[in-house]
N, C-alpha and C positions, 0 to 999 in steps of 0.2 A: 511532358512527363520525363523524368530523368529517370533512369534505369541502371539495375544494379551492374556495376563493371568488375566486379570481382577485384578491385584493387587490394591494398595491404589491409587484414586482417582488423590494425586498430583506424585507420583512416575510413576506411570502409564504412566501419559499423559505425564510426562516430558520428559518418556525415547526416544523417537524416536526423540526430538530433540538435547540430547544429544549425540546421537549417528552420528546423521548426521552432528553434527560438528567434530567429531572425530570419524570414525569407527572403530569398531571394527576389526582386522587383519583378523580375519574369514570368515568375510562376506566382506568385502571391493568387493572382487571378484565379488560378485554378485550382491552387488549395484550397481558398474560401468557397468555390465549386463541393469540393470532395468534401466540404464541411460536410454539404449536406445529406452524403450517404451516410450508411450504416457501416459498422463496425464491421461485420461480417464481408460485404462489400470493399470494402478497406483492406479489410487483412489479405482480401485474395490478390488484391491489384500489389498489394507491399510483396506477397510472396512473390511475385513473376517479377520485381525489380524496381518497383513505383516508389522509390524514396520519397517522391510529395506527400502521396497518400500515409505511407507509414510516418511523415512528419505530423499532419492531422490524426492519427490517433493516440501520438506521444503529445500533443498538445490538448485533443481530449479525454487523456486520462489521467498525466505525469501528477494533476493536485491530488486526488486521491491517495493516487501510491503512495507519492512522497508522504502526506499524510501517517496512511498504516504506517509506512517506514519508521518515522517518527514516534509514533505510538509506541513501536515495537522495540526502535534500538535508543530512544530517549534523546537523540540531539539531532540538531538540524543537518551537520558534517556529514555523521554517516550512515544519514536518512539518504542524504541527496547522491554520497555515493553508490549506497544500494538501490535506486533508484534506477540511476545512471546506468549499473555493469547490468541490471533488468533489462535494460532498453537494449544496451549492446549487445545482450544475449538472445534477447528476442527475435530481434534482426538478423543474425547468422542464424537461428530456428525456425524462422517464418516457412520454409518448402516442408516443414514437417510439419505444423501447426494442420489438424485432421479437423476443427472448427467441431471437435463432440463437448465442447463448452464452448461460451463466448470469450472473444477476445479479451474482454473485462477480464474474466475468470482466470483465464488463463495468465494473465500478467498478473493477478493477486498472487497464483502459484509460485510464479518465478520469481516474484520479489519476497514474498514471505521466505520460502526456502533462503534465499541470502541471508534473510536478516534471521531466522533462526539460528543455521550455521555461525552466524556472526555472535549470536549470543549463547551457543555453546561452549565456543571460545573464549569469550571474555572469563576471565579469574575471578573480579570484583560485582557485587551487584550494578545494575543498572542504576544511572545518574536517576535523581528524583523531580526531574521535571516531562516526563515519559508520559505522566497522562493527558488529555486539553487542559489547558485552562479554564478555572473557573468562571461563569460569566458574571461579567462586571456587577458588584454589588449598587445594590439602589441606593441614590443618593439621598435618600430618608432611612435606611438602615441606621440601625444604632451603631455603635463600635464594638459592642459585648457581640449582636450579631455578626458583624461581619468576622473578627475574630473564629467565632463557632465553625462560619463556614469553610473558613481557611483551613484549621484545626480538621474539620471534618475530612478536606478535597487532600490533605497530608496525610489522613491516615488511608485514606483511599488508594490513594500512588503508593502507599508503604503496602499494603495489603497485596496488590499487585505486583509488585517487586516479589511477591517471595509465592507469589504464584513458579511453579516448572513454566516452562518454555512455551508446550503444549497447549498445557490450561491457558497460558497469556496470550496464543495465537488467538484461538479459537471464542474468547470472552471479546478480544478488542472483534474481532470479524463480527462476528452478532451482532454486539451490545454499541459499538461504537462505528460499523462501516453497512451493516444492516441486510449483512447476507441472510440464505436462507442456509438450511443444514444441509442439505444436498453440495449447493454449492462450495461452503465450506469443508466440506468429505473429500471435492475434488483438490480444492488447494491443496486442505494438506496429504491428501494421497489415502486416502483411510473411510470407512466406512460411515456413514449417516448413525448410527450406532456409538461409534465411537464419539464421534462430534456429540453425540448428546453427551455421553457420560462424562466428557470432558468439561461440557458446559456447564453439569450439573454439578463436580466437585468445583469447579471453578467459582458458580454462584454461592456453592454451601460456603465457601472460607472467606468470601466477600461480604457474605449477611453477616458472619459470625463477627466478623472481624470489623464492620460496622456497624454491632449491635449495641455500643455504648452511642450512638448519633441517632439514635431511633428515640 
């Protein structure tokens, strides 16, 4: 087990995810060990200094994040950067981390907060490749079909572009990462109440706005 040394601030915080994408031969043994606990277990052993361990849970979670990230800020760049300054914040927060949500949860929090912020900021809307990909049409589709479905998954990503911030956090958390409403209240800091009425203007201007694809 290697443990935290208090070194330089960005060295520090970077090393456990440098390692979890390539480990080290030494310890290799004993991450794939830690594979096998839980999160909760994980997160306690990373708080007292257990770099291995916090590399096992940036290796069982980084696809997701990155994921939302992507969803949220629309390109892969500065998906993986907010991703990334997650992980490094994470790690200087791990002695405060009070486990009254799960680790999961709690890293949705800190990475949605970036990429919000990040898109408070931005002047211009978001690039138009923000939502998944359509999946691959059947190769018996006709071409008038598959055109429709293009046409359709474009006005879907256009619809969501002009969602607020808010409504787009909490639609992609639901509908595409398959939290519950409790959970999503804690991401974004706000009441079970609110997550519904967010979700509920957010679905009303998505049917509306999908209503010529009906």
């Amino acid at each position: 087990m290697r443990n935290r040394t208090d070194p330089s601030p960005q060295a520090g915080a970077d090393l456990p995810l440098r390692s979890a994408a390539v480990p080290i031969a030494g310890v290799a043994a004993e991450q794939d060990a830690a594979g096998a606990l839980d999160d909760s277990v994980l997160a306690i052993r990373a708080s007292e200094g257990d770099e291995d361990a916090f590399a096992v849970l940036v290796r069982r979670h980084s696809s997701r994040l990155l994921a939302l990230a992507q969803h949220l800020l629309g390109n892969r760049a500065d998906a993986e950067d907010a991703v990334q300054e997650a992980f490094i914040s994470a790690w200087r927060r791990l002695p405060e981390f009070r486990h009254s949500a799960s680790f999961s949860t709690w890293m949705y929090r800190i990475v949605t907060n970036r990429c919000l912020n990040a898109l408070r900021r931005r002047p211009h809307p978001l690039p138009l490749d923000t939502v998944p990909e359509p999946t691959a049409a059947d190769a018996n589709s006709s071409p008038p079909k598959v055109a429709e479905t293009d046409a359709a998954t474009a006005a879907l990503t256009q619809a969501l572009l002009e969602l607020g911030p808010e409504l787009r956090v909490c639609w992609v958390l639901r509908e595409l990462h398959g939290l519950h409403y409790e959970e999503i209240a804690h991401v974004m800091g706000s009441s079970e109440q609110t997550v519904r009425g967010r979700l509920f203007r957010a679905r009303r201007a998505l049917t509306e706005a999908m209503r010529p694809w009906r």
